[in-house]
C-alpha positions as CSV (number, residue, x, y, z in Angstrom):
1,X,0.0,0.0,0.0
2,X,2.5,2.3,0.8
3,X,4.7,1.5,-2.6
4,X,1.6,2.3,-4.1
5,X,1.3,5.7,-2.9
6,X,5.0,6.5,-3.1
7,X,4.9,5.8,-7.0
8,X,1.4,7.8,-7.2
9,X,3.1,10.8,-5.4
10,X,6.4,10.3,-8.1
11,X,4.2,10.3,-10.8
12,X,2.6,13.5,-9.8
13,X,6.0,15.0,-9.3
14,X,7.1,13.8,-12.6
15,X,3.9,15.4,-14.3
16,X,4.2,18.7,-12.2
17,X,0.6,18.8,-10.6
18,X,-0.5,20.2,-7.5
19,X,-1.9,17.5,-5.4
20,X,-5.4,17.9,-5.4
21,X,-7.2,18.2,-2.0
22,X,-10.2,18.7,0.2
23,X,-10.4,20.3,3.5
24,X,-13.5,18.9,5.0
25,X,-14.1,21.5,8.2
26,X,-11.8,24.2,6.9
27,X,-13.2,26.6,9.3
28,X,-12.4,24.8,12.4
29,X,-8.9,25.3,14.2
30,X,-7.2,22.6,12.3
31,X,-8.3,23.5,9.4
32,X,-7.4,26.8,9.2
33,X,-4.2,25.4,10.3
34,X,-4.0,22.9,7.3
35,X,-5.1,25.8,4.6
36,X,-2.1,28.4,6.3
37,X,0.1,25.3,5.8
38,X,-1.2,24.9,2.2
39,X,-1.0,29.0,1.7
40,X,2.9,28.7,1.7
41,X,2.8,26.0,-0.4
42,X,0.5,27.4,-3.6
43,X,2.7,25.2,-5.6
44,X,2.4,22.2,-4.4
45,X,-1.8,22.0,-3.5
46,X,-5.0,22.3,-5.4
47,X,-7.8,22.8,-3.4
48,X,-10.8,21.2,-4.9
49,X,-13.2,21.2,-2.2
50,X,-14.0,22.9,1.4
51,X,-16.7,22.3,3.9
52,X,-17.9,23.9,6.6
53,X,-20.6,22.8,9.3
54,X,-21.6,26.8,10.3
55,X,-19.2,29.4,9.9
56,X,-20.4,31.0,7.0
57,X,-18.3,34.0,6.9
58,X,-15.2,32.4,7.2
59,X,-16.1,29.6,4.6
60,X,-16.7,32.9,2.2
61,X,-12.8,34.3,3.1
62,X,-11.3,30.7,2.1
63,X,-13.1,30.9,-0.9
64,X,-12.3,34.2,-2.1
65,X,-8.2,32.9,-1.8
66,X,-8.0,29.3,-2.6
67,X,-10.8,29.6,-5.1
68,X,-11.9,25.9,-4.7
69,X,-13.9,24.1,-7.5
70,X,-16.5,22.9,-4.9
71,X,-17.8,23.6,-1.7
72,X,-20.4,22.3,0.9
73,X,-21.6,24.0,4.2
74,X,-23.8,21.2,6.4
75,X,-25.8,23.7,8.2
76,X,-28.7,23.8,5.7
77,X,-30.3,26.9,6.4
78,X,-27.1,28.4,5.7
79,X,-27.1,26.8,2.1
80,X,-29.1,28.8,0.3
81,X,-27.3,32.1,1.8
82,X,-24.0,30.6,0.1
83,X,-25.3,30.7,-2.9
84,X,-26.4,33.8,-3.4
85,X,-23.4,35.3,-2.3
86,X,-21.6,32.6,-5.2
87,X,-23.9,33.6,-7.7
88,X,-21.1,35.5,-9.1
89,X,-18.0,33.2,-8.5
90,X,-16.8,30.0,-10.0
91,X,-17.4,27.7,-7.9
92,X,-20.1,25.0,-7.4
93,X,-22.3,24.7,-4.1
94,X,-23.1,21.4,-3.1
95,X,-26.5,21.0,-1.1
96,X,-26.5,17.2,0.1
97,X,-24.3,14.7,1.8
98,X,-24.8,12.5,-1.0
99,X,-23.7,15.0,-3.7
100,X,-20.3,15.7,-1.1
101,X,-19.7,11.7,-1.2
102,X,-20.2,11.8,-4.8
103,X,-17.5,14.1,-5.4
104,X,-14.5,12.3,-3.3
105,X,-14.2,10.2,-6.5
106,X,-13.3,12.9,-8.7
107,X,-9.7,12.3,-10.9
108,X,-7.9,14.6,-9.7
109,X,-8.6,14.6,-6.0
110,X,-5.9,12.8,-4.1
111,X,-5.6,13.8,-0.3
112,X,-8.5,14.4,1.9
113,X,-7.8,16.0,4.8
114,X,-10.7,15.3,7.5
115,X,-10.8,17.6,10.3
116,X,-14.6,17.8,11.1
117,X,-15.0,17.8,15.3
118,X,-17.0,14.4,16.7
119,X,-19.4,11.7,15.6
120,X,-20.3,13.9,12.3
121,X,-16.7,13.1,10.8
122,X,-17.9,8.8,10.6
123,X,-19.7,9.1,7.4
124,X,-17.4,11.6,5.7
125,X,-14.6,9.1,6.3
126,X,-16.3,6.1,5.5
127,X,-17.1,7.7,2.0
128,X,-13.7,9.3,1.3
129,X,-12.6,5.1,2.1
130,X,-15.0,3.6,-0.5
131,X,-13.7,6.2,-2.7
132,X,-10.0,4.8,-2.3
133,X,-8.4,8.3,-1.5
134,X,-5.9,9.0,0.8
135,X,-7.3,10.3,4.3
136,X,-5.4,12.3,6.6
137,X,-7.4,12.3,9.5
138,X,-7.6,14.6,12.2
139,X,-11.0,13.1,13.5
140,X,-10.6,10.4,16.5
141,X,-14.3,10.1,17.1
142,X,-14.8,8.5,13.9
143,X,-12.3,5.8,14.6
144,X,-13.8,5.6,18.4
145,X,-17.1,4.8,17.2
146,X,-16.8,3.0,14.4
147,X,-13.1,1.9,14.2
148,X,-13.3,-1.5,13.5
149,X,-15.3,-0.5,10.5
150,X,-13.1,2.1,9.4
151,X,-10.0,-0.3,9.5
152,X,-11.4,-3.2,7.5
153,X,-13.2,-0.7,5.0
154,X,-9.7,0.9,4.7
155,X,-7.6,-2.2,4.3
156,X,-10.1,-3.9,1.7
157,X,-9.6,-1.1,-0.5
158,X,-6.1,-0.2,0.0
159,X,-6.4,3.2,2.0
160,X,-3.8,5.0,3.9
161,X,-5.0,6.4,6.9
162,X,-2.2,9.5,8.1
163,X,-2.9,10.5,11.7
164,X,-2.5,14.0,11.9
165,X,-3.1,14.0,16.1
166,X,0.2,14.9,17.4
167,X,0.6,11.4,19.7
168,X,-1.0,9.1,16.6
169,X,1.7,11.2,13.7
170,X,4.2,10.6,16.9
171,X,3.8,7.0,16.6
172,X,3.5,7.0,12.9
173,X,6.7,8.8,12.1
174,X,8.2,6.5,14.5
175,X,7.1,3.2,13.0
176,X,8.8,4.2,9.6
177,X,11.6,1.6,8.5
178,X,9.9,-0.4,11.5
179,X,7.9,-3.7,11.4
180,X,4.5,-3.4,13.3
181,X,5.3,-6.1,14.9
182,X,7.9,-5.5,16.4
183,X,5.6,-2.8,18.9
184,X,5.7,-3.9,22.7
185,X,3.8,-0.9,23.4
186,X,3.1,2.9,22.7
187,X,3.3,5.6,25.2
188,X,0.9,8.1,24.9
189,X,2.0,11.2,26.5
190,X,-0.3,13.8,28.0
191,X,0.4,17.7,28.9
192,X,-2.1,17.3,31.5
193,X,-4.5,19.9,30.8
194,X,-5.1,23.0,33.1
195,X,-6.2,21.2,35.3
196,X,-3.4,18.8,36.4
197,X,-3.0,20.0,39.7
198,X,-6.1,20.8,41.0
199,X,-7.9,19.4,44.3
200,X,-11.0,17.9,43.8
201,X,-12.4,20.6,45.4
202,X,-10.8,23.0,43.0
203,X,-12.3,21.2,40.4
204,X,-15.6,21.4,41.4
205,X,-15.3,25.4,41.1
206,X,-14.1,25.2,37.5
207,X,-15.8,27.4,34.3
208,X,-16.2,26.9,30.6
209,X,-13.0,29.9,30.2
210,X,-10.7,28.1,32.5
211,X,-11.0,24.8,30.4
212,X,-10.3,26.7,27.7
213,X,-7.0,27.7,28.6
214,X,-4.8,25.2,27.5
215,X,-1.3,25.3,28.9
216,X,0.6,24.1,25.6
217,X,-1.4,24.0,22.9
218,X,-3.9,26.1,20.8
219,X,-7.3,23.8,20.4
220,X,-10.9,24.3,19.3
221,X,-13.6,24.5,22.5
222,X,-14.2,20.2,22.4
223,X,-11.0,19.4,22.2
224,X,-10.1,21.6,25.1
225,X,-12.5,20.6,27.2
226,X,-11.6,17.0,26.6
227,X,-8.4,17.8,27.1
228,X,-9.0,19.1,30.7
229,X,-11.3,16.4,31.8
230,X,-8.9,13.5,30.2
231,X,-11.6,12.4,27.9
232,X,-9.1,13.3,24.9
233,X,-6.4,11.1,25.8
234,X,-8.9,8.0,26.8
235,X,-10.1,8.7,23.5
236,X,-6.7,8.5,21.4
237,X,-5.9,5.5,23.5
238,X,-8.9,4.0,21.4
239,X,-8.0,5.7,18.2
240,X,-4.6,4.3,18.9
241,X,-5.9,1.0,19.3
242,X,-7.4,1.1,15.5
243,X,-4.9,2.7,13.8
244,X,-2.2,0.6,15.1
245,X,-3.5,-2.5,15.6
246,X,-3.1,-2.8,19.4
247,X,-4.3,-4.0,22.6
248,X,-6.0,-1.9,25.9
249,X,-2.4,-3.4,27.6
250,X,0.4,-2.2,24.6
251,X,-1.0,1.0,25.3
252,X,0.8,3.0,28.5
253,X,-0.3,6.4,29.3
254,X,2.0,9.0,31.1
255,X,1.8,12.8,32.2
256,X,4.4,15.1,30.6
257,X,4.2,18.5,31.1
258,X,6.2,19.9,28.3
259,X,4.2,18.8,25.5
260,X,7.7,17.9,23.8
261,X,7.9,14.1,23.4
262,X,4.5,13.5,21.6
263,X,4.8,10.4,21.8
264,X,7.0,6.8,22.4
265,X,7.4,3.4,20.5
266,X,8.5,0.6,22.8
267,X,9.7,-1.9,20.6
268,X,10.2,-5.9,21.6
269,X,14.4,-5.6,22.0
270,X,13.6,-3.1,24.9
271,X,14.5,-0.3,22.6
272,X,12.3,3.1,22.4
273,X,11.7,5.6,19.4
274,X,10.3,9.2,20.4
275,X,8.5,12.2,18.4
276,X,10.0,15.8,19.8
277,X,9.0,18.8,18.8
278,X,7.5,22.4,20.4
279,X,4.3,21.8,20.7
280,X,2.5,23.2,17.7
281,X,0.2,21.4,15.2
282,X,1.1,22.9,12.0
283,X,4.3,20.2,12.7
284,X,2.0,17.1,12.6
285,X,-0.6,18.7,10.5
286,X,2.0,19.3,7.5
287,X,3.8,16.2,7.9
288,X,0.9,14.4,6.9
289,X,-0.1,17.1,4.2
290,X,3.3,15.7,2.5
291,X,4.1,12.2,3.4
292,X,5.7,10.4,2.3
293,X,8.1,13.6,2.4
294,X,9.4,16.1,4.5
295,X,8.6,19.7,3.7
296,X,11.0,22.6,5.4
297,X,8.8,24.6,8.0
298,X,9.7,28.1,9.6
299,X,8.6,27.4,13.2
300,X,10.7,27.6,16.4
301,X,13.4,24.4,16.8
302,X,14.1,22.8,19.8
303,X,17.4,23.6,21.1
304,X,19.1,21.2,23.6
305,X,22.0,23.8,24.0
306,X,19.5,25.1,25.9
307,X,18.0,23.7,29.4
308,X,14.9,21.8,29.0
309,X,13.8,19.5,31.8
310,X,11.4,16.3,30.7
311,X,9.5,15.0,33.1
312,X,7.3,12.1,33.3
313,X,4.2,11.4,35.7
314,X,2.1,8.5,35.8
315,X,-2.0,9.9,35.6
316,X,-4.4,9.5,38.4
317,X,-7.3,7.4,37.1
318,X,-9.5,8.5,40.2
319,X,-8.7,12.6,39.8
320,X,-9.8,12.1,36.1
321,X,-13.1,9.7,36.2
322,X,-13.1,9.8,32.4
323,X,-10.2,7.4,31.6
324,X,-11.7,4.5,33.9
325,X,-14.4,5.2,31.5
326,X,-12.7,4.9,28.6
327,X,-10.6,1.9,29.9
328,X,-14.3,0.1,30.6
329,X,-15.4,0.8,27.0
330,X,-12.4,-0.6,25.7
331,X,-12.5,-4.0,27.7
332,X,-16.1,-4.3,26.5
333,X,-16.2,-3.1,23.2
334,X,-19.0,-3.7,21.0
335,X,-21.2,-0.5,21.3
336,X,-20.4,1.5,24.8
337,X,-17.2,3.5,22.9
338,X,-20.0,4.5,20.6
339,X,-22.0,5.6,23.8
340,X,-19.5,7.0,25.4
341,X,-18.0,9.2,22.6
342,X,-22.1,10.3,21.8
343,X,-22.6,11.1,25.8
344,X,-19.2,13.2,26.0
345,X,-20.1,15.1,22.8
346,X,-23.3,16.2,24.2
347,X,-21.7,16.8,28.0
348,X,-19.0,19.0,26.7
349,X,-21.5,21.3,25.1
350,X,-23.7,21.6,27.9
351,X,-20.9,22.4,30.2
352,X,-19.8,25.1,27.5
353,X,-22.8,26.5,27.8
354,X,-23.0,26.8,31.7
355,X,-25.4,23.8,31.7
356,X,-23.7,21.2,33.7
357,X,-20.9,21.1,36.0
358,X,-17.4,20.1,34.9
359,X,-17.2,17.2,37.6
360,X,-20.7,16.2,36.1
361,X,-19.3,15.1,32.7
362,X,-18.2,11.8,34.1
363,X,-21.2,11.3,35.7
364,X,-23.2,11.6,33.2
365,X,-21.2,9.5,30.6
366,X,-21.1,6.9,33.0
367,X,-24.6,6.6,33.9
368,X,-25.5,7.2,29.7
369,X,-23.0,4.1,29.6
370,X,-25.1,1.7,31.9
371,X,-28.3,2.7,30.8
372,X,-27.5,1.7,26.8
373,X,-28.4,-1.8,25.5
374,X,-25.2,-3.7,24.3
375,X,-24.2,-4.4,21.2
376,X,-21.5,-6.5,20.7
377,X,-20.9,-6.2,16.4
378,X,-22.5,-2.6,15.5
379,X,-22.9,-2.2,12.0
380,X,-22.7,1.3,10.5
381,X,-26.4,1.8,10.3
382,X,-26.7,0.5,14.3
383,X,-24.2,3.4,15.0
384,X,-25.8,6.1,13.6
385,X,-28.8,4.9,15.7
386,X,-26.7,4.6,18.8
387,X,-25.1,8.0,18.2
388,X,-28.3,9.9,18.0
389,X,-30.1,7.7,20.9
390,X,-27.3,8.2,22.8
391,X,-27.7,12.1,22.5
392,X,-30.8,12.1,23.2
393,X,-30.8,10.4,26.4
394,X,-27.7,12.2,27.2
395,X,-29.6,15.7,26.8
396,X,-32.7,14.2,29.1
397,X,-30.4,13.4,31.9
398,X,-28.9,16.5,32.1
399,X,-32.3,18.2,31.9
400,X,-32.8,16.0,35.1
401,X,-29.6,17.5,36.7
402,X,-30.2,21.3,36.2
């Protein structure tokens, strides 16, 4: 699979095209990340499509500089607004999900690059798979509930999959050259969030503005908020799991407070790979724009002439009530990471909007978790069910709480 790609990339260096590519989610904060990457590299993208969920505005300032050939904005009372303001530009609106899956198997499209937030990334994915074009994927909910889809779907048609989460592209760049398996384990490192430190007490007194500042890294609302509560790294650990081909036990998470090593490869001699870098996406978000090669990028290098202390914690599964979550979803399977990822989604967004506590979230994902009936083998249909099922009686109990 990878020889495959390799010569497909040398043929379109040999004929001088721009790789062709979609943003899906350009307006989000990896997005606009991937299209600042691609703006200092004109001559070596084509961006065919962008798609937005909301963020009309901003959807209408991509447009106007990377003059795409389609584009697609999910929030459908939005849709016809886009195109009136088109009316006068070259480009073609796209009004369903069908018509946006329809045009991943264009020619000359050959990277996707998936950066839609949650549950609504699964479809997209699946499509841009049966479609056989690359995906670099910056959506872990869609391998969390539905990864074991995703995978097989990917390896019966001969899909590459580049992570573009810091800790998956960690582990990716440091299984190049390597045999998969050869992995004892990965170590999945964690900054901690803001919230590292705090008492339980402490914790109970937190607000939607202090989860949102993140200590290392730049991130959209969810993300940050997942980030402080844990849930983010429980669910990489799953992603992990998928992309790698790994058990709950090869996986070993650890607190590191720098943000520098992204992540490790334990391999079986004993030996260990690591990722470093300053803790900045555009790192992992344009080595997967390029792979199989490395572009230069003008961002701040580490220097070890300089002092830098590593450190290493272990994490405290009973501070951070998510993870035990995540670890029982994982040893069950079947449905309940589905559940769990549906219940967090609609958690986070209550407690951004100063509708539930942050020491609630757990609670509520847990008790969303043994209210669902199991299923073991959920097919892709019994998913979507599951996710908006979920959601709903995650939004009921909530309405119970307040």
């Amino acid at each position: 699979m990878k020889k495959k790609r390799i010569i497909r990339m040398q043929n379109m260096i040999e004929k001088n095209r721009p790789r062709g590519i979609a943003i899906l989610g350009s307006t989000g904060n990896i997005g606009v990340q991937a299209l600042d990457i691609i703006s200092q590299n004109r001559d070596s993208f084509s961006v065919k499509l962008l798609t937005a969920h909301s963020n009309i505005s901003l959807l209408i300032e991509q447009i106007k500089i990377f003059q795409p050939e389609l584009v697609y904005i999910s929030d459908k009372d939005k849709t016809k607004e886009l195109k009136r303001v088109l009316s006068h530009v070259e480009v073609a609106v796209l009004e369903t999900p069908e018509a946006l899956y329809q045009s991943f198997y264009d020619d000359s499209l050959d990277l996707v690059f998936l950066a839609i937030v949650g549950f609504a990334g699964l479809m997209p994915a699946m499509e841009v798979i049966k479609a056989k074009k690359t995906l670099a994927l910056a959506n872990k909910e869609s391998l969390v509930a539905g990864g074991d889809i995703l995978m097989q779907e990917a390896k019966k048609n001969q899909v590459e999959i580049i992570p573009v989460d810091s800790e998956h592209s960690a582990i990716f760049q440091c299984l190049v050259g390597e045999a998969p398996s050869s992995i004892e384990k990965i170590i999945l490192t964690a900054s901690g969030g803001p919230f590292h430190g705090f008492s339980a007490k402490q914790l109970q007194e937190v607000q939607p503005k202090d989860a949102l500042k993140h200590p290392k890294w730049q991130m959209g609302p969810k993300v940050s908020v997942d980030s402080a509560s844990m849930m983010n790294k429980g669910l990489e650990m799953i992603e992990a799991m998928h992309l790698f081909q790994l058990t709950p036990e090869q996986i070993q998470l650890v607190i590191h407070p720098q943000a520098i090593v992204h992540s490790m490869l334990q391999f079986t001699d004993g030996n260990i790979k690591a990722q470093m870098s300053l803790p900045d996406m555009r790192h992992p978000i344009q080595y997967s724009l390029f792979y199989p090669h490395r572009q230069a990028l003008s961002l701040k290098r580490l220097d070890f002439s300089q002092a830098y202390e590593l450190s290493f914690k272990p994490v405290h599964m009973k501070k951070f009530r998510n993870l035990a979550l995540v670890f029982e979803a994982l040893k069950k399977g079947g449905n309940l990471p589905a559940v769990l990822n549906a219940a967090n989604e609609v958690a986070v967004d209550a407690f951004l909007h100063h509708q539930l506590a942050f020491v609630d979230i757990s609670k509520v994902i847990e008790e969303v978790m043994t209210r669902c009936e199991y299923v073991a083998t959920p097919s892709l249909s019994d998913l979507q069910y599951i996710h908006l099922e979920s959601v709903s009686r995650t939004k009921e109990l909530i309405k119970d709480i307040k």
